[in-house]
C-alpha positions in Angstrom: -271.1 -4.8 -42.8 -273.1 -7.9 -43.3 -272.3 -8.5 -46.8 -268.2 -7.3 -46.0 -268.1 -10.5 -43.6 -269.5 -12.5 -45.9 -267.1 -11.4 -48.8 -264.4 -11.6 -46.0 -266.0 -15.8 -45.4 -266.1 -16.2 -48.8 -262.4 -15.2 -49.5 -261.0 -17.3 -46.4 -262.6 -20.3 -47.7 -261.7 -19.8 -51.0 -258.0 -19.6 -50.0 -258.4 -22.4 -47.8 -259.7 -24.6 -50.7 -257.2 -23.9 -53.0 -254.3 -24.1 -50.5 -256.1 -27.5 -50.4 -255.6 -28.1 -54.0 -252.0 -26.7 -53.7 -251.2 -29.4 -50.8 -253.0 -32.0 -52.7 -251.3 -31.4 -56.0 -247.9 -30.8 -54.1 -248.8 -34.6 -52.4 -249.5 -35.9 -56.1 -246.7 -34.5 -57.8 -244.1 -36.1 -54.6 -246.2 -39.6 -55.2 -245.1 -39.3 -59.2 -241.7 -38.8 -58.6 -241.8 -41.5 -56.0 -243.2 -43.7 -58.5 -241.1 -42.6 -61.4 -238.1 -42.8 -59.0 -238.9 -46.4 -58.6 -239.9 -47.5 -62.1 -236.0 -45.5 -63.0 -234.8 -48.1 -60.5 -236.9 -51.4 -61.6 -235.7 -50.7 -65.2 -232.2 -49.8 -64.4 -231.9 -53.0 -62.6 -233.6 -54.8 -65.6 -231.2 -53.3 -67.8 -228.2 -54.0 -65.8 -229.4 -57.4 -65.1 -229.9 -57.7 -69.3 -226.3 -56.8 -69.7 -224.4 -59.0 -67.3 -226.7 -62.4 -68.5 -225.2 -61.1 -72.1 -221.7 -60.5 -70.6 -221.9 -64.1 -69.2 -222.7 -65.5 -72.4 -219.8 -63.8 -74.1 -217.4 -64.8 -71.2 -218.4 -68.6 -71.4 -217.7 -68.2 -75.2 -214.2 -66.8 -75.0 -213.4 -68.8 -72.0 -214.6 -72.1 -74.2 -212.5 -71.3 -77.3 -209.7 -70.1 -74.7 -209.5 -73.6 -73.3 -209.5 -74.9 -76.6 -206.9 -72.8 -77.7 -204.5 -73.4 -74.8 -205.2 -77.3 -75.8 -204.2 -76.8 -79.3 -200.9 -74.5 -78.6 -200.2 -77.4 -75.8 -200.4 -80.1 -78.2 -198.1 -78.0 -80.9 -195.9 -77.4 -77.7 -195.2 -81.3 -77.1 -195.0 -82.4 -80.9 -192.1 -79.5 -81.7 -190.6 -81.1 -78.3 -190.6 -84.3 -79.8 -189.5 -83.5 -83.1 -186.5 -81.6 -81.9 -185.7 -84.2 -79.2 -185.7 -86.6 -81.7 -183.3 -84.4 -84.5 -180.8 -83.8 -81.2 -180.4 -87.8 -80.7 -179.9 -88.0 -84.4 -177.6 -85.6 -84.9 -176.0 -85.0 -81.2 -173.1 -87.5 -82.3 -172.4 -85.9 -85.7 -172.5 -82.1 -84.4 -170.3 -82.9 -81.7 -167.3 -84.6 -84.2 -167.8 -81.8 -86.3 -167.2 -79.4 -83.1 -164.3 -81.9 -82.1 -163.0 -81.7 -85.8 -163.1 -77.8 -85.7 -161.4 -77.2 -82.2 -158.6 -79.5 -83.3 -158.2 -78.6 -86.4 -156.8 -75.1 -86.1 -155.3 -73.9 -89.6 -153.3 -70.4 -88.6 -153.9 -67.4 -91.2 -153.6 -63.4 -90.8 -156.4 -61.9 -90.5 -158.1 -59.6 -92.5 -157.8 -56.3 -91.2 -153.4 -56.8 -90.6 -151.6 -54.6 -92.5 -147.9 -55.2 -92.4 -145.3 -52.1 -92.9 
């Protein structure tokens, strides 16, 4: 009976040591994913961080060449202005005789679709 007990001891501490090990390898395995969880999170964060610096660089580009382009179509803007302000006070005297002349001058003829019967 002796030797049963001490197989019995022998058993109980042999579970007891590797539900140990179980607990202790359960504990390290939650301390990886912790880990890993927040390495996912520090690199996320890099990479996001990585992006928008890049995004920023792209935005002052486009917004630089924008302002730049509005400029350019501005000054186009005021020199057509110009131009045809300039071809109105030449010609504003002349196109309106010619309207004058063409009001007034009414020659009567048939027109083309009449057919007489």
């Amino acid at each position: 009976m002796a030797t049963q007990s001490a197989g019995i001891q022998q058993l109980l501490q042999a579970e007891k040591k590797a539900a140990e090990t179980v607990a202790e390898a359960r504990k390290r395995r939650t301390q990886l994913l912790k880990r890993a969880k927040e390495e996912a999170v520090h690199e996320v964060e890099a990479f996001k961080m990585d992006k928008e610096k890049a995004y920023k660089a792209l935005e002052q580009q486009t917004v630089g060449s924008r302002s730049i382009n509005e400029d350019t179509i501005k000054q186009k803007t005021e020199d057509a202005i110009k131009e045809m302000t300039i071809l109105f006070e030449q010609n504003s005297d002349k196109v309106l005789k010619d309207i004058l002349n063409s009001v007034s001058c009414v020659e009567p003829k048939q027109h083309e679709n009449l057919i007489i019967r």
